[in-house]
C-alpha positions in Angstrom: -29.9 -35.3 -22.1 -26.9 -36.5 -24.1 -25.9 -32.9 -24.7 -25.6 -32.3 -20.9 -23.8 -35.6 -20.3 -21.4 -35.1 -23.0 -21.0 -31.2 -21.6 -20.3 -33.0 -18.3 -17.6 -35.4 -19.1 -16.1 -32.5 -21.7 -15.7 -30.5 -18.6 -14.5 -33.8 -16.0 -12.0 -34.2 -18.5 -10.3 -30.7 -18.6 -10.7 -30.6 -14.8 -8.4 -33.8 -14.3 -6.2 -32.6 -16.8 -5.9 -28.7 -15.2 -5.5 -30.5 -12.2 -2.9 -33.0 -13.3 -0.9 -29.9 -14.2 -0.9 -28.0 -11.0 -4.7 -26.3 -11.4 -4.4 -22.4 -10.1 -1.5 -22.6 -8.3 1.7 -20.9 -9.1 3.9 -24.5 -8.9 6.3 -25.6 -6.2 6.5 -23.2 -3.9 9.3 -20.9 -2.5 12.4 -22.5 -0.5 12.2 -20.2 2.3 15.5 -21.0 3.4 16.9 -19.6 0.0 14.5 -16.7 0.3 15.7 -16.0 3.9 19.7 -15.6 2.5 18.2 -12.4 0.6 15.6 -10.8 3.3 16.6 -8.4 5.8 14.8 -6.1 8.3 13.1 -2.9 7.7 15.7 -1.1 9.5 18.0 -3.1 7.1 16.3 -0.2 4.4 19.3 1.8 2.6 18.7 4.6 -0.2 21.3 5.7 -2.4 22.7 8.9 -1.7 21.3 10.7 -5.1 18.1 9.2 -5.0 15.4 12.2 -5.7 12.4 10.0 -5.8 11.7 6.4 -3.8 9.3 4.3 -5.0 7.6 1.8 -3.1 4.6 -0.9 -4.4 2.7 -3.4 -2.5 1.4 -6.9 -3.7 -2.3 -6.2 -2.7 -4.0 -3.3 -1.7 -6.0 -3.8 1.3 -3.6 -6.3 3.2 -2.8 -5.4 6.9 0.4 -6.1 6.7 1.4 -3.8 3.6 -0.4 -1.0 5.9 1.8 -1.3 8.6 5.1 -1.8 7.0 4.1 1.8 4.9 4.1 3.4 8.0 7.4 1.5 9.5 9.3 2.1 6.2 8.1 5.8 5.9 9.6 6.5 9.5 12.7 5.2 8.4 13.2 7.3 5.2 11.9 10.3 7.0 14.2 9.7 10.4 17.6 8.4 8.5 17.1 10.1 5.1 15.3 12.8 4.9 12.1 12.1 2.4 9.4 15.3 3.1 7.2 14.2 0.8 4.8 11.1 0.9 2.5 10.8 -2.1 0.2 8.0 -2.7 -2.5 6.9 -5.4 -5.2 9.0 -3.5 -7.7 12.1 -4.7 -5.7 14.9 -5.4 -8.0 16.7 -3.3 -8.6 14.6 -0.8 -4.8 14.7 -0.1 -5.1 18.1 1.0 -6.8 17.3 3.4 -4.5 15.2 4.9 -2.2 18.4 3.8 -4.1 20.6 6.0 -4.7 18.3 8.7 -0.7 17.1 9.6 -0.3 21.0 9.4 -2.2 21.4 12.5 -5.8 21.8 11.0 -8.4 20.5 12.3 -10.7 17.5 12.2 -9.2 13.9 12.8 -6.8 11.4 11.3 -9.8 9.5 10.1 -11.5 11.8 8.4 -8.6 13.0 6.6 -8.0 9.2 5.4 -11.4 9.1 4.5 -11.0 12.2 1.9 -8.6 10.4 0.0 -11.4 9.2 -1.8 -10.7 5.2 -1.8 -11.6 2.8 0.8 -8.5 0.9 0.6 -7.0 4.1 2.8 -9.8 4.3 5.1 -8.1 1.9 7.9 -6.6 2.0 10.8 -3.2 1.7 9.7 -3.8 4.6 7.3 -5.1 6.3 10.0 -1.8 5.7 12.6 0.6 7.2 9.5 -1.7 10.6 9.4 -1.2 10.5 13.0 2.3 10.3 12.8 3.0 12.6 10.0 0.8 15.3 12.1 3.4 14.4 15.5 6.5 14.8 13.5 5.1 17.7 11.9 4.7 19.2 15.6 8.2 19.3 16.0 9.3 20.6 12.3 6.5 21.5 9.9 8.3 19.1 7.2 5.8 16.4 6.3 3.3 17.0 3.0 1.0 14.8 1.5 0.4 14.7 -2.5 -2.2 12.5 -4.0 -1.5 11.6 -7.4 -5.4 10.6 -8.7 -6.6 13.6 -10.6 -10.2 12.9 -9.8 -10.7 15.7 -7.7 -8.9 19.2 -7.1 -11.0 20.5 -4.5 -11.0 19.7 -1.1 -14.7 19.8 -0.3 
């Protein structure tokens, strides 16, 4: 019993003192007024002129929001400068799918984000920037898909 009351106040003590020092959190938080100077609008987007390849991350995967500024941010590069390509940490594969699909082929937008082969495509947002690579491809038969996950290099 004095082993589990002694483990007890061991761990009350490091919990006030992880506490006292701020616990999980990352410390005072942002000045959003300071952070506003530097943020702009999608449409604010430039890319240097000699830019071959554009990189973009996200904080999270699986966040809404990340899913639709992909699809805002890919318009923009595609409408104003030109990107043809749009490759993403998906099956290899699976991409071809979405390949075949923006080219035309049969099947839907949400079965071609479902080939990808990760769940964290398999949303609506994912879903809308298929869509939208198969329109523009209506018009222009630009727009390819390339999945950069070597898990799989058929597309069955």
């Amino acid at each position: 019993m004095e082993t589990i009351h002694a483990l007890l106040v061991v761990v009350l003590v490091i919990a006030c003192f992880f506490s006292y020092f701020g616990g999980f959190g990352t410390g005072k938080c942002a000045d959003t007024e300071e952070f506003a100077k530097y943020a702009g609008t999608i449409s604010d987007i430039s890319v240097p002129a000699q830019a071959r390849v554009i990189g973009l991350g996200e904080a999270t995967h699986g966040n809404i929001e990340f899913q639709q500024l992909k699809l805002e941010v890919f318009k923009i590069m595609v409408e104003k400068y030109g990107v043809r390509a749009f490759a993403l940490e998906g099956d290899y594969g699976g991409c071809e799918v979405v390949n075949r699909y923006i080219d035309g082929g049969s099947g839907t937008a949400q079965k071609a984000a479902a080939a990808i082969g990760f769940p964290i495509y398999q949303t609506e947002q994912m879903e809308q920037l298929i869509s939208w690579m198969r329109e523009y491809n209506t018009s222009c038969r630009w727009l390819t898909a390339f999945g950069l996950r070597l898990r799989s290099f058929t597309t069955g």
